[in-house]
N, CA, C and O atoms as a GROMACS GRO file, in nm:
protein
  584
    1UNK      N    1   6.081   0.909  -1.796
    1UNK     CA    2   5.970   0.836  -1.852
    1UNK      C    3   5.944   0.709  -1.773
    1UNK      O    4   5.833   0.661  -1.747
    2UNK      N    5   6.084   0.653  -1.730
    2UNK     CA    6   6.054   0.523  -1.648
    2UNK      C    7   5.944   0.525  -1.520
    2UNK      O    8   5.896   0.422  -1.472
    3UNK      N    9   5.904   0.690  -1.462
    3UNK     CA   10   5.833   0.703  -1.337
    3UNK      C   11   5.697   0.759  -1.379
    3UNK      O   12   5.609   0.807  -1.308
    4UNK      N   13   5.702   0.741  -1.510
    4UNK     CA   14   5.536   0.745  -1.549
    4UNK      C   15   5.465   0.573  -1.580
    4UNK      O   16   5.527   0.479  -1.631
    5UNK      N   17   5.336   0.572  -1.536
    5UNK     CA   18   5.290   0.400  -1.544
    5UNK      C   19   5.214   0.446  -1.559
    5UNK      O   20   5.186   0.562  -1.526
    6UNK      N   21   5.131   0.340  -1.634
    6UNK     CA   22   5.004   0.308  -1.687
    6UNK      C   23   4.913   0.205  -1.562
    6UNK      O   24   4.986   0.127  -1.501
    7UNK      N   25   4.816   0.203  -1.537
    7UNK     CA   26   4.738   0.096  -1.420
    7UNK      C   27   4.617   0.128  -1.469
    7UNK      O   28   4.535   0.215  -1.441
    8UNK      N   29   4.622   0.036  -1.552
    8UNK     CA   30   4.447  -0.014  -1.662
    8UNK      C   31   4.441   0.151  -1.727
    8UNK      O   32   4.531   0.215  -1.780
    9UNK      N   33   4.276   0.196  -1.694
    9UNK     CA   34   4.272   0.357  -1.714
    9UNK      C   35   4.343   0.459  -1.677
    9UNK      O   36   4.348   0.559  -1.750
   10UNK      N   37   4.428   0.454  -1.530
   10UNK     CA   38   4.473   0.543  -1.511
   10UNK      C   39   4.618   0.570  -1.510
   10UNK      O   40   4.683   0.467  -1.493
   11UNK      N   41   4.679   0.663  -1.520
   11UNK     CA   42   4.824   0.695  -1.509
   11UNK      C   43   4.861   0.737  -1.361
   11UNK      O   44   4.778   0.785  -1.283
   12UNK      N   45   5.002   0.714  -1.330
   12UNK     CA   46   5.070   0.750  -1.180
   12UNK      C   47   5.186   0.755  -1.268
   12UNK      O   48   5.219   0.724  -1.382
   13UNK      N   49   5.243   0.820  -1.139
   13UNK     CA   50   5.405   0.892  -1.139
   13UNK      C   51   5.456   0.849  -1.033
   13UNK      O   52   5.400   0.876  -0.927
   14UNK      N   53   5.546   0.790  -1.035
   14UNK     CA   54   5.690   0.798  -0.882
   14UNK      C   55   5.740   0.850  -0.849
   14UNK      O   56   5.859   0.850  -0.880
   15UNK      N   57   5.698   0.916  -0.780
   15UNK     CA   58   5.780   1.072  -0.717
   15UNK      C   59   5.870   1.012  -0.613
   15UNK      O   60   5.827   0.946  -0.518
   16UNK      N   61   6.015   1.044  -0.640
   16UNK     CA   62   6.090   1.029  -0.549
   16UNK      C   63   6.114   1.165  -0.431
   16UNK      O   64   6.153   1.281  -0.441
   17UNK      N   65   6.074   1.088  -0.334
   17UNK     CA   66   6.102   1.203  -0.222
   17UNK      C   67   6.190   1.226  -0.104
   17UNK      O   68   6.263   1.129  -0.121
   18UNK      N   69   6.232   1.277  -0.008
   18UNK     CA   70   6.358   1.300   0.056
   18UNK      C   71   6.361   1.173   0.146
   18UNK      O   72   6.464   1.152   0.210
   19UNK      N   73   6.248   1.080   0.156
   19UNK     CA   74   6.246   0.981   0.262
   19UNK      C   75   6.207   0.877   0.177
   19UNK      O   76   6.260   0.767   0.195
   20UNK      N   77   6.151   0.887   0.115
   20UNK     CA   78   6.101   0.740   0.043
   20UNK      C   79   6.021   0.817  -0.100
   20UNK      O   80   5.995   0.932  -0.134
   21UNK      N   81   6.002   0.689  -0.151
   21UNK     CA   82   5.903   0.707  -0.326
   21UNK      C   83   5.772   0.657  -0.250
   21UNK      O   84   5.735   0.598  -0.148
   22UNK      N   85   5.717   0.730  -0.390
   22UNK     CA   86   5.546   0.720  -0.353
   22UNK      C   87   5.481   0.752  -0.505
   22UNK      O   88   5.503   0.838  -0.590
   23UNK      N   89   5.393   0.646  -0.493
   23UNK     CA   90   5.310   0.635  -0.649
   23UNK      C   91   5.206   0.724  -0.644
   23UNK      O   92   5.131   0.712  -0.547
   24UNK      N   93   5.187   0.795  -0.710
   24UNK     CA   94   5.063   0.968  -0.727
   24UNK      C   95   4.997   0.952  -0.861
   24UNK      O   96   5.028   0.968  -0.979
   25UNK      N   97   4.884   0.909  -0.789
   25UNK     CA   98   4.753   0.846  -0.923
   25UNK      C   99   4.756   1.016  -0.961
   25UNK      O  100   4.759   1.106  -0.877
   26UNK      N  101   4.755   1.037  -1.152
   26UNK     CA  102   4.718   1.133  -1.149
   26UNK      C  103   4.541   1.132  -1.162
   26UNK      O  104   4.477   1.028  -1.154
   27UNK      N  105   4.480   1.262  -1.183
   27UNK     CA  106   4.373   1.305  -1.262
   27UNK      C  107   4.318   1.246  -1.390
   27UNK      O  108   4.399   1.262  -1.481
   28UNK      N  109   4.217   1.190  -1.426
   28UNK     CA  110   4.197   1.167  -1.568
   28UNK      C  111   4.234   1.251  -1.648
   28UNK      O  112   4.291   1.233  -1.755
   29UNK      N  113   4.187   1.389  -1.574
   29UNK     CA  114   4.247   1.480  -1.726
   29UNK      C  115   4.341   1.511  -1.702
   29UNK      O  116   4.361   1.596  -1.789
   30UNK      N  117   4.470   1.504  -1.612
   30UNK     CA  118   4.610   1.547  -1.601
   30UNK      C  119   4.674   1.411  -1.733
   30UNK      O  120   4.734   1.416  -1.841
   31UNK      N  121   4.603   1.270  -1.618
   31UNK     CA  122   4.669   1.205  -1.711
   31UNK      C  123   4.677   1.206  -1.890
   31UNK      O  124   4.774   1.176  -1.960
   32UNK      N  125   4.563   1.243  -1.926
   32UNK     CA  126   4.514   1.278  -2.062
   32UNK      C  127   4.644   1.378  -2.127
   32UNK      O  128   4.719   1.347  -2.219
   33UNK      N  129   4.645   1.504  -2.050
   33UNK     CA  130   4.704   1.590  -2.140
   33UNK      C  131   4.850   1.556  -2.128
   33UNK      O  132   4.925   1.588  -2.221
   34UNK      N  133   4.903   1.483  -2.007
   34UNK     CA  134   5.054   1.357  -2.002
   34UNK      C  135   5.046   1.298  -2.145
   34UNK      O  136   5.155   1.298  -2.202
   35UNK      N  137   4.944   1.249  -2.215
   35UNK     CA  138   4.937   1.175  -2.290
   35UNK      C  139   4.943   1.248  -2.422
   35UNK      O  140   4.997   1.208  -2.525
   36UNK      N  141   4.869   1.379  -2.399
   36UNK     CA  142   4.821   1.408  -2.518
   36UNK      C  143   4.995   1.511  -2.581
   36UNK      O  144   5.037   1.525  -2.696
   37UNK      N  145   5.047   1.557  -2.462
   37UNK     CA  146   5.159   1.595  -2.481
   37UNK      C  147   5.282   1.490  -2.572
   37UNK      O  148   5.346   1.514  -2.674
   38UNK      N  149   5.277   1.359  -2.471
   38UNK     CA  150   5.421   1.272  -2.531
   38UNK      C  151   5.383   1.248  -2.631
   38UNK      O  152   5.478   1.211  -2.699
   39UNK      N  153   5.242   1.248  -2.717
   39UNK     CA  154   5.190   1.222  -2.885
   39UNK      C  155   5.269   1.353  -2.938
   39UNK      O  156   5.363   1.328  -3.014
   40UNK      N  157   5.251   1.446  -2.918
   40UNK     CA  158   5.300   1.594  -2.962
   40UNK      C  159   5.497   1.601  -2.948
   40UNK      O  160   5.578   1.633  -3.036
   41UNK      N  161   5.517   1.568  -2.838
   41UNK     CA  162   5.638   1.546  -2.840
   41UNK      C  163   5.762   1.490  -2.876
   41UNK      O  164   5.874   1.537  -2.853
   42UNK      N  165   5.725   1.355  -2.950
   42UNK     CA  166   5.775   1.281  -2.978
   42UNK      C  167   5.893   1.235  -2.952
   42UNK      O  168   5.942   1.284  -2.850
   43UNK      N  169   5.960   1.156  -3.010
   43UNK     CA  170   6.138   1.073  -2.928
   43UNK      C  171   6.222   1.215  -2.863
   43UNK      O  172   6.187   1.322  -2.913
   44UNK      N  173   6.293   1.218  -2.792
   44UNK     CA  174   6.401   1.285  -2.690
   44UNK      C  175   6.473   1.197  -2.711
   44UNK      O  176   6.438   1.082  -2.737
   45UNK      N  177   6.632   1.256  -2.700
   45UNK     CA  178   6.735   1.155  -2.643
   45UNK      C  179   6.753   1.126  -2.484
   45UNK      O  180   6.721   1.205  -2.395
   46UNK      N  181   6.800   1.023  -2.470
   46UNK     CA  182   6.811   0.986  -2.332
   46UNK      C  183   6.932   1.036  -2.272
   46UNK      O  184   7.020   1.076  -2.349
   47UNK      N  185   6.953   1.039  -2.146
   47UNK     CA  186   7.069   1.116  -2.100
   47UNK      C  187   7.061   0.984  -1.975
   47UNK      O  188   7.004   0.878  -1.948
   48UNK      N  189   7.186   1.098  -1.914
   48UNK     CA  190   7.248   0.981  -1.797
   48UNK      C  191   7.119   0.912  -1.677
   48UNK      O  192   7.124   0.798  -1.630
   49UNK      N  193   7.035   0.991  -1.655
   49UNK     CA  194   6.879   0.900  -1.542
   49UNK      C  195   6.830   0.836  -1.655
   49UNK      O  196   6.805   0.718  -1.631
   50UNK      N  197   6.807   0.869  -1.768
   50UNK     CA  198   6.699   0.767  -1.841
   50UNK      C  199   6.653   0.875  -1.955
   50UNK      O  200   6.731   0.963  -1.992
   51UNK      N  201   6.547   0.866  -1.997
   51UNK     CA  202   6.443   0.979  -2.103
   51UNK      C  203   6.346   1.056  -1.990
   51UNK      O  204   6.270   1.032  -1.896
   52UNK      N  205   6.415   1.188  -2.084
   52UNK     CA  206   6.328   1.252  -1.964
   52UNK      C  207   6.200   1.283  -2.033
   52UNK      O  208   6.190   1.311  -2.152
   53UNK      N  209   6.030   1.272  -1.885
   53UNK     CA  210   5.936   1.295  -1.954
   53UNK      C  211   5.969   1.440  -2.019
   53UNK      O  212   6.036   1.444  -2.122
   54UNK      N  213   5.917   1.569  -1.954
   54UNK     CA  214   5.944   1.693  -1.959
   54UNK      C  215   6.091   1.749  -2.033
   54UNK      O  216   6.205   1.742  -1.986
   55UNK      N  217   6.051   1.802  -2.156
   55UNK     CA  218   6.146   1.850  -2.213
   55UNK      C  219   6.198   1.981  -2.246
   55UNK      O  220   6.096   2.049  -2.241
   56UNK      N  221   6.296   2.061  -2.277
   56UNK     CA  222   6.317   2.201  -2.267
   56UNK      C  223   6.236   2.192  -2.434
   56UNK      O  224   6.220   2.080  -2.481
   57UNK      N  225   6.191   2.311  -2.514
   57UNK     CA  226   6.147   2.347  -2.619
   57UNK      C  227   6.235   2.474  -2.693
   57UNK      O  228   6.200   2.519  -2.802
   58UNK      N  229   6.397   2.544  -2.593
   58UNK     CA  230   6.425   2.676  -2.645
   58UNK      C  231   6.535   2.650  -2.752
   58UNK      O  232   6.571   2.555  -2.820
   59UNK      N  233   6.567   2.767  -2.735
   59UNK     CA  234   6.712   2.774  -2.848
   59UNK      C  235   6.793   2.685  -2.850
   59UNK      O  236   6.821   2.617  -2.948
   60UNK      N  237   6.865   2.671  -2.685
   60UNK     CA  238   6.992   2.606  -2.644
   60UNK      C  239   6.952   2.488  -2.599
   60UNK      O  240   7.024   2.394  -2.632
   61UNK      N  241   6.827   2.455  -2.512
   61UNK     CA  242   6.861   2.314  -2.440
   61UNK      C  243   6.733   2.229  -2.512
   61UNK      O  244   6.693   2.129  -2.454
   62UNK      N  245   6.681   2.262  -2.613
   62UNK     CA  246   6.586   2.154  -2.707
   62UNK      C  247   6.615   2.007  -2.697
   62UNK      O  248   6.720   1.953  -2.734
   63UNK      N  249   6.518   1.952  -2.647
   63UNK     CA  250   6.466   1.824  -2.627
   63UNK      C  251   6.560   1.735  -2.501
   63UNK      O  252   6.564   1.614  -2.480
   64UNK      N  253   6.632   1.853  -2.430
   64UNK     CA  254   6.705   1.819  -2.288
   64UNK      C  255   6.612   1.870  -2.155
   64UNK      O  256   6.566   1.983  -2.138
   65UNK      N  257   6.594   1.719  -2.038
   65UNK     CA  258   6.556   1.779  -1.937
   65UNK      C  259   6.538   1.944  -1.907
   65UNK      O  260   6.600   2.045  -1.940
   66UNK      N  261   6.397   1.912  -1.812
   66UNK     CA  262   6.399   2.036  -1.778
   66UNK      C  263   6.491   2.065  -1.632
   66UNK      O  264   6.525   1.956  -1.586
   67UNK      N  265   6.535   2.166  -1.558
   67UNK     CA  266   6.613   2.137  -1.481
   67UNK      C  267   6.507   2.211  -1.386
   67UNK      O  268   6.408   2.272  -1.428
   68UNK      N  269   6.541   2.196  -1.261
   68UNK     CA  270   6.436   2.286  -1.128
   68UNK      C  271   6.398   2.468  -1.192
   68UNK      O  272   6.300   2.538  -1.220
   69UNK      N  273   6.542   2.476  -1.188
   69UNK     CA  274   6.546   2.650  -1.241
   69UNK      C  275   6.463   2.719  -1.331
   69UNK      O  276   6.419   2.834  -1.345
   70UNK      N  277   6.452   2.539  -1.424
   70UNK     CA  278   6.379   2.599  -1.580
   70UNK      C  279   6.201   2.581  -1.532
   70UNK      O  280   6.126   2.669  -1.575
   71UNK      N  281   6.148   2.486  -1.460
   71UNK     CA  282   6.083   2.486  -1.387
   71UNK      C  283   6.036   2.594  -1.357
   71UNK      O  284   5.946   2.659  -1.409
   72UNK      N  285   6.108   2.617  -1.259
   72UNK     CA  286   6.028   2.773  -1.183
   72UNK      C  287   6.047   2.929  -1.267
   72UNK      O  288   6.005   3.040  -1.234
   73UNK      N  289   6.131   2.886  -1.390
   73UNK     CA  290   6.103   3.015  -1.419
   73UNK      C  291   5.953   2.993  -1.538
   73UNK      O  292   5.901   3.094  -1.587
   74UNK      N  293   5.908   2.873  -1.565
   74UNK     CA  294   5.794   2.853  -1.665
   74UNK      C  295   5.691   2.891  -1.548
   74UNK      O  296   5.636   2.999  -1.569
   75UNK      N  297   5.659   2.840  -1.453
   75UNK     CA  298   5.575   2.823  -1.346
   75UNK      C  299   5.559   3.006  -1.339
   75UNK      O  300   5.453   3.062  -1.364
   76UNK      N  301   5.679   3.074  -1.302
   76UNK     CA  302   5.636   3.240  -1.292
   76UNK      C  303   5.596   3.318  -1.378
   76UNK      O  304   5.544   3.428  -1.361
   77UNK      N  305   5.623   3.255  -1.493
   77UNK     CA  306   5.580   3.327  -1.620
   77UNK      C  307   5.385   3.325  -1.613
   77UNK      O  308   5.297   3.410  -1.628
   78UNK      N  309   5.389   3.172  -1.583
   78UNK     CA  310   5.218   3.104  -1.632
   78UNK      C  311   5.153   3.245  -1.460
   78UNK      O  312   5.040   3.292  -1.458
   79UNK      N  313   5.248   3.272  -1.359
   79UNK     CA  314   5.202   3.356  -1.244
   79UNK      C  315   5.151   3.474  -1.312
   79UNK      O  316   5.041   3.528  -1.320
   80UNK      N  317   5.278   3.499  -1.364
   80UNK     CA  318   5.251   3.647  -1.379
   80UNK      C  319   5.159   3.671  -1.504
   80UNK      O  320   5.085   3.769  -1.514
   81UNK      N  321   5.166   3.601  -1.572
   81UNK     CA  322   5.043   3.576  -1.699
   81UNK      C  323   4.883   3.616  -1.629
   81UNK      O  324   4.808   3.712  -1.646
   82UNK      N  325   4.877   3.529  -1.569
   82UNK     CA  326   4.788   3.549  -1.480
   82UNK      C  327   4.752   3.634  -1.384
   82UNK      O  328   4.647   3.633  -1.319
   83UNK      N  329   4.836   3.703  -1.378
   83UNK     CA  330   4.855   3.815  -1.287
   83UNK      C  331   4.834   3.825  -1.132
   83UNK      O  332   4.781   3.912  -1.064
   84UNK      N  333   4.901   3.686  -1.096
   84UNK     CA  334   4.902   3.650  -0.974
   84UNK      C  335   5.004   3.655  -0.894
   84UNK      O  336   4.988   3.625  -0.776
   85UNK      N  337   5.144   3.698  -0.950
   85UNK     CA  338   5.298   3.661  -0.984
   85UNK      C  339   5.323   3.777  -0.833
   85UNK      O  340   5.245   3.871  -0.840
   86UNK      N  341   5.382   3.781  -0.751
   86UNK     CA  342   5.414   3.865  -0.579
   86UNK      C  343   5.516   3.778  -0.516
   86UNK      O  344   5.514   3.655  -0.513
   87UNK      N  345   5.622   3.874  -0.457
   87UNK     CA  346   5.677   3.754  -0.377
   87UNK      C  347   5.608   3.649  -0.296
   87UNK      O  348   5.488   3.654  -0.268
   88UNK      N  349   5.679   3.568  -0.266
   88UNK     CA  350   5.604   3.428  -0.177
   88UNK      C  351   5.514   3.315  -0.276
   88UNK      O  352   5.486   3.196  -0.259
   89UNK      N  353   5.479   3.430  -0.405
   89UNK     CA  354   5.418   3.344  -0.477
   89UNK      C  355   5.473   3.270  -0.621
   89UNK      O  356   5.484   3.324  -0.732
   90UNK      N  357   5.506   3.116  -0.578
   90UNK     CA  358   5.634   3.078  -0.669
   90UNK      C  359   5.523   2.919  -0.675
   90UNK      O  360   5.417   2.902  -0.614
   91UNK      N  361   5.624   2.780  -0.807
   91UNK     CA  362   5.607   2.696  -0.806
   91UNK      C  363   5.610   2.606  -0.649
   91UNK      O  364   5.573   2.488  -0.655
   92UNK      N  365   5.644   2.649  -0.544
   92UNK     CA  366   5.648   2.606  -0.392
   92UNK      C  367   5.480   2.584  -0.324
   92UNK      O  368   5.420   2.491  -0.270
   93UNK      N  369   5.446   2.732  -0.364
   93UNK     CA  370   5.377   2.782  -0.305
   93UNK      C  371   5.253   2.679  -0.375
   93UNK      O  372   5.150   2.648  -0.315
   94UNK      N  373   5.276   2.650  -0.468
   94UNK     CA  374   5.131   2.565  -0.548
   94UNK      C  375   5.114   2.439  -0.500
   94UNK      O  376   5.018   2.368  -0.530
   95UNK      N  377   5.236   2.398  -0.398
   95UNK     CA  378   5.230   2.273  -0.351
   95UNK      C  379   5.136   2.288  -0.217
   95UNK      O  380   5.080   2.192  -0.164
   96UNK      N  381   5.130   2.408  -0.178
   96UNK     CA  382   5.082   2.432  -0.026
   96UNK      C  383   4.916   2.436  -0.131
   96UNK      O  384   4.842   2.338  -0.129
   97UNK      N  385   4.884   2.550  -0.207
   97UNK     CA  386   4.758   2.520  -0.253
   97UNK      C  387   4.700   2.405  -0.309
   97UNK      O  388   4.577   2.406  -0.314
   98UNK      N  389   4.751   2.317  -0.348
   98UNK     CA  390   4.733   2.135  -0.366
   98UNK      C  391   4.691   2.111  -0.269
   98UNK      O  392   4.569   2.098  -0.255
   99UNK      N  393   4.782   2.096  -0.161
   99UNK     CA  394   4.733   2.042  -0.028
   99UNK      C  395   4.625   2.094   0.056
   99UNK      O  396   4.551   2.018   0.118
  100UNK      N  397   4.615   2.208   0.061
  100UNK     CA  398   4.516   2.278   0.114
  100UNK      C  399   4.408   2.249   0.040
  100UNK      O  400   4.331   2.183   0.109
  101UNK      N  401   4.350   2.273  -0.107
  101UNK     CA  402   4.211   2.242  -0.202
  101UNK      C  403   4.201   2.059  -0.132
  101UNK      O  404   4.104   2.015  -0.070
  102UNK      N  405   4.334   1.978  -0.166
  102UNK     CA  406   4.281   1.838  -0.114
  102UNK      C  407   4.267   1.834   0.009
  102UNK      O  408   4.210   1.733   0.049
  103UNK      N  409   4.307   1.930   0.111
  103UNK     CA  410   4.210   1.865   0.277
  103UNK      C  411   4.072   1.864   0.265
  103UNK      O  412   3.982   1.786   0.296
  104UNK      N  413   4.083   2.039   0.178
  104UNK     CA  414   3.938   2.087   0.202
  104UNK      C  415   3.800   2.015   0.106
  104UNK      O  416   3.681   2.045   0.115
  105UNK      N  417   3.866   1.908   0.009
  105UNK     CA  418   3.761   1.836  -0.044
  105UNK      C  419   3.797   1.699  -0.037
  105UNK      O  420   3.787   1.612  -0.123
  106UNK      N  421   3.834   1.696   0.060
  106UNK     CA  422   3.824   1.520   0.117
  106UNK      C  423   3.861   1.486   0.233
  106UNK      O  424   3.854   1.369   0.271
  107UNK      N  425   3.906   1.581   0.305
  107UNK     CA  426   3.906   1.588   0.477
  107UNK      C  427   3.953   1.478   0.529
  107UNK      O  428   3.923   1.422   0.635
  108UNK      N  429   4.042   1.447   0.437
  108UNK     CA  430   4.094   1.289   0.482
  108UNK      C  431   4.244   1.352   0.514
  108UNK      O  432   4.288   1.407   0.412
  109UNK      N  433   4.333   1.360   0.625
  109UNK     CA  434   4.454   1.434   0.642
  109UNK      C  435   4.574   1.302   0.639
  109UNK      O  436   4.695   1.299   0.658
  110UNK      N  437   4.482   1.208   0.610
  110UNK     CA  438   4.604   1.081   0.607
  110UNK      C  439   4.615   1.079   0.436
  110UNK      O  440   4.729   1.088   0.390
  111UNK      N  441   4.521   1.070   0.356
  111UNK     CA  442   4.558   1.067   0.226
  111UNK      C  443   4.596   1.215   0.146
  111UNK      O  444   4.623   1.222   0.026
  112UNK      N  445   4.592   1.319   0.229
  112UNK     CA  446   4.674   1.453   0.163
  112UNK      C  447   4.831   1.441   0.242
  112UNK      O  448   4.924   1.495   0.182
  113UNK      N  449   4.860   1.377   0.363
  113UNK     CA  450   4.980   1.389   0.379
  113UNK      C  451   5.065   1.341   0.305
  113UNK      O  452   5.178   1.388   0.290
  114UNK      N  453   5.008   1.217   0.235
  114UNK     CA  454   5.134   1.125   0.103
  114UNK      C  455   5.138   1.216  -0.002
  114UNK      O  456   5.233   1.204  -0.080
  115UNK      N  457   5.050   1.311  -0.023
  115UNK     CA  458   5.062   1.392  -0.180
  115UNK      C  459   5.142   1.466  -0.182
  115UNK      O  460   5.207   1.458  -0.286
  116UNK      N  461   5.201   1.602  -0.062
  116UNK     CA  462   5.322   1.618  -0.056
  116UNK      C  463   5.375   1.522  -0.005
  116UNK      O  464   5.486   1.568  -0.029
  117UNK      N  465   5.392   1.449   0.034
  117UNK     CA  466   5.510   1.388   0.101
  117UNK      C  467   5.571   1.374   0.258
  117UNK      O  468   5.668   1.311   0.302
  118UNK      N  469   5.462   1.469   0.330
  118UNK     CA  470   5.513   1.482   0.469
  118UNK      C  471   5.554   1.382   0.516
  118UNK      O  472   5.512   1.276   0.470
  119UNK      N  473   5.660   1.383   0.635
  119UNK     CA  474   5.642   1.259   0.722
  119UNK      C  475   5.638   1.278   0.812
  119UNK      O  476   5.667   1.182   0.884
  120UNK      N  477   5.605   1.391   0.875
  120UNK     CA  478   5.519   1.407   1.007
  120UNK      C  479   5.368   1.483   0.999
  120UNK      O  480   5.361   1.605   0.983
  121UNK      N  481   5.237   1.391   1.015
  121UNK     CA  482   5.110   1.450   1.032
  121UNK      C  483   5.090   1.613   1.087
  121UNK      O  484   4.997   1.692   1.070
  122UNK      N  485   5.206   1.626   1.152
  122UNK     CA  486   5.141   1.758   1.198
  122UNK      C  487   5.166   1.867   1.097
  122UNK      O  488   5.101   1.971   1.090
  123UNK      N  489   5.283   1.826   1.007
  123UNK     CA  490   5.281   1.938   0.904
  123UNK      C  491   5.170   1.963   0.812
  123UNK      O  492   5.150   2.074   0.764
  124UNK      N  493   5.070   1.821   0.778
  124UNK     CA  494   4.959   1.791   0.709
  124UNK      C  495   4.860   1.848   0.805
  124UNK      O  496   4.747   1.872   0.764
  125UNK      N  497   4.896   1.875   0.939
  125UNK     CA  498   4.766   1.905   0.995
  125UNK      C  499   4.701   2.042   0.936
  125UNK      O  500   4.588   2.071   0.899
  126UNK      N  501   4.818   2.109   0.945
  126UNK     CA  502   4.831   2.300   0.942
  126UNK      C  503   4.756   2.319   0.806
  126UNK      O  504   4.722   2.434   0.776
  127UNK      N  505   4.728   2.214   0.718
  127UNK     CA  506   4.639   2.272   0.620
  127UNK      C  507   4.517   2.208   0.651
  127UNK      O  508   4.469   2.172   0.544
  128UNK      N  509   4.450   2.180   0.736
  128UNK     CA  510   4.356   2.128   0.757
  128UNK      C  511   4.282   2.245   0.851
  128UNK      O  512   4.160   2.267   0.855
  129UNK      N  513   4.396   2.321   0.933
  129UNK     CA  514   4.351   2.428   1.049
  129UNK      C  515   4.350   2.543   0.956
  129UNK      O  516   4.318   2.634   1.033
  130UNK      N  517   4.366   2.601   0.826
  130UNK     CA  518   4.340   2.691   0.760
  130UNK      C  519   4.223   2.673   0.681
  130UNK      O  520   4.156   2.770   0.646
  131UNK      N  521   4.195   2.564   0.651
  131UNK     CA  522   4.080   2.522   0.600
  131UNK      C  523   3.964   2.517   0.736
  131UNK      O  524   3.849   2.547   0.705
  132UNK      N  525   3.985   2.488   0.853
  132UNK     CA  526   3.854   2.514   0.932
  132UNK      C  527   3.868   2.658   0.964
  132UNK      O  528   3.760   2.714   0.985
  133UNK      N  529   3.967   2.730   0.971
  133UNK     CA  530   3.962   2.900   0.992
  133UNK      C  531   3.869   2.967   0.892
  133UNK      O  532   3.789   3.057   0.916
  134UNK      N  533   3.897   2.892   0.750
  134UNK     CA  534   3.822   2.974   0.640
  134UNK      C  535   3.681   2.959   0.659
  134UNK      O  536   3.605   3.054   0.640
  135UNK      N  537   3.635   2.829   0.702
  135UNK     CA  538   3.475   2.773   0.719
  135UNK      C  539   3.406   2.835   0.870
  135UNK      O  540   3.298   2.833   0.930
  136UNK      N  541   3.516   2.878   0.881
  136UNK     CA  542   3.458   2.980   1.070
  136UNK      C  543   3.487   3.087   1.022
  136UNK      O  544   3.476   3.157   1.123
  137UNK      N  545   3.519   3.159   0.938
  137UNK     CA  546   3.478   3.277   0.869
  137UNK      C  547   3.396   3.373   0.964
  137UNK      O  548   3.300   3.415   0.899
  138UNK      N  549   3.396   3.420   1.080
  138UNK     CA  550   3.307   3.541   1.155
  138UNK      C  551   3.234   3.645   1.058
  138UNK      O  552   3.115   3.674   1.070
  139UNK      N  553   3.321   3.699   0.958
  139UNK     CA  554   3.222   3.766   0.864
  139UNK      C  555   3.140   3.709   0.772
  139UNK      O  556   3.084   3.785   0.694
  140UNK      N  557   3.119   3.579   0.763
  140UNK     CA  558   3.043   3.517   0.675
  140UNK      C  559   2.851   3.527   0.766
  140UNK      O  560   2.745   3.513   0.703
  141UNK      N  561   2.861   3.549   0.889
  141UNK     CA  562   2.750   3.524   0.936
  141UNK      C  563   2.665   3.652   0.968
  141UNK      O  564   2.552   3.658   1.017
  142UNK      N  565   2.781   3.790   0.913
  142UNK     CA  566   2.717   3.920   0.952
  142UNK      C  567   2.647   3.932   0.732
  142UNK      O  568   2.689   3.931   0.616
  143UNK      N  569   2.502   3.943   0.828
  143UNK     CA  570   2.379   3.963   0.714
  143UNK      C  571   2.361   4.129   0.658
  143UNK      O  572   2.318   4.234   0.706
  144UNK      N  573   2.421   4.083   0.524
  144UNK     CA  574   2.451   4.203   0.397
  144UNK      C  575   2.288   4.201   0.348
  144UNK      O  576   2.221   4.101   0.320
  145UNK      N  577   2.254   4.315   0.347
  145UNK     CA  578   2.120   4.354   0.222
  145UNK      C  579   2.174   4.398   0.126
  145UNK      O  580   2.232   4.506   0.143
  146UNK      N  581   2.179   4.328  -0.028
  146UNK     CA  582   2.222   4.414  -0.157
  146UNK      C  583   2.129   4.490  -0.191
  146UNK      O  584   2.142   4.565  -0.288
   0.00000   0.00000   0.00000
């Protein structure tokens, strides 16, 4: 809970990452349903880091952190719900589609590299070169009559 903040209207998180922390303004409506959740959720006990935001809801680990594991197995469920669920396609993989939707709508490769976290540009580049592959599309320019 300590790495969730408030800044006037909006909410951020402190994501600690393998090189340094970094503050990640969320969404109005991410931040909203952050909000609309800890109303629903109410007190947790605290454990040894602090109170955790994210809490388990099952049998055994109720109102204890969630752990990575528990993570990715909610994340494959919401996949396969969806019926999107294939190898390669995991909670990982949603970090590459983050980054990729934010090159491709703000083409700014310095402010998508802090969102994962890179610390070398060129890893931020490679979603920027799949995003101009998709917009050079060769079959987009061969003319279909329906």
């Amino acid at each position: 809970m300590a790495d969730l903040q408030q800044h006037g209207d909006s909410w951020a998180l402190l994501v600690h990452g393998k090189y340094h922390d970094r503050l990640m303004f969320l969404r109005p409506d991410v931040g909203e349903a952050v909000r609309a959740y800890l109303a629903t959720r109410g007190s947790v006990t605290r454990d040894d880091v602090g109170e955790p935001l994210i809490v388990a809801d099952g049998k055994f680990a109720r109102d204890h952190r969630l752990s990575r594991r528990s993570v990715r197995h909610v994340v494959a469920g919401y996949l396969r719900d969806a019926k999107v669920k294939r190898p390669r396609v995991s909670n990982h993989a949603l970090r590459h589609t983050g980054a990729t939707l934010a090159c491709r709508y703000t083409r700014n490769l310095r402010a998508v590299q802090n969102m994962p976290g890179h610390q070398d540009p060129k890893t931020t580049a490679r979603y920027g070169r799949v995003v101009d592959r998709a917009k050079m599309n060769r079959a987009l320019k061969v003319p279909v009559e329906l």
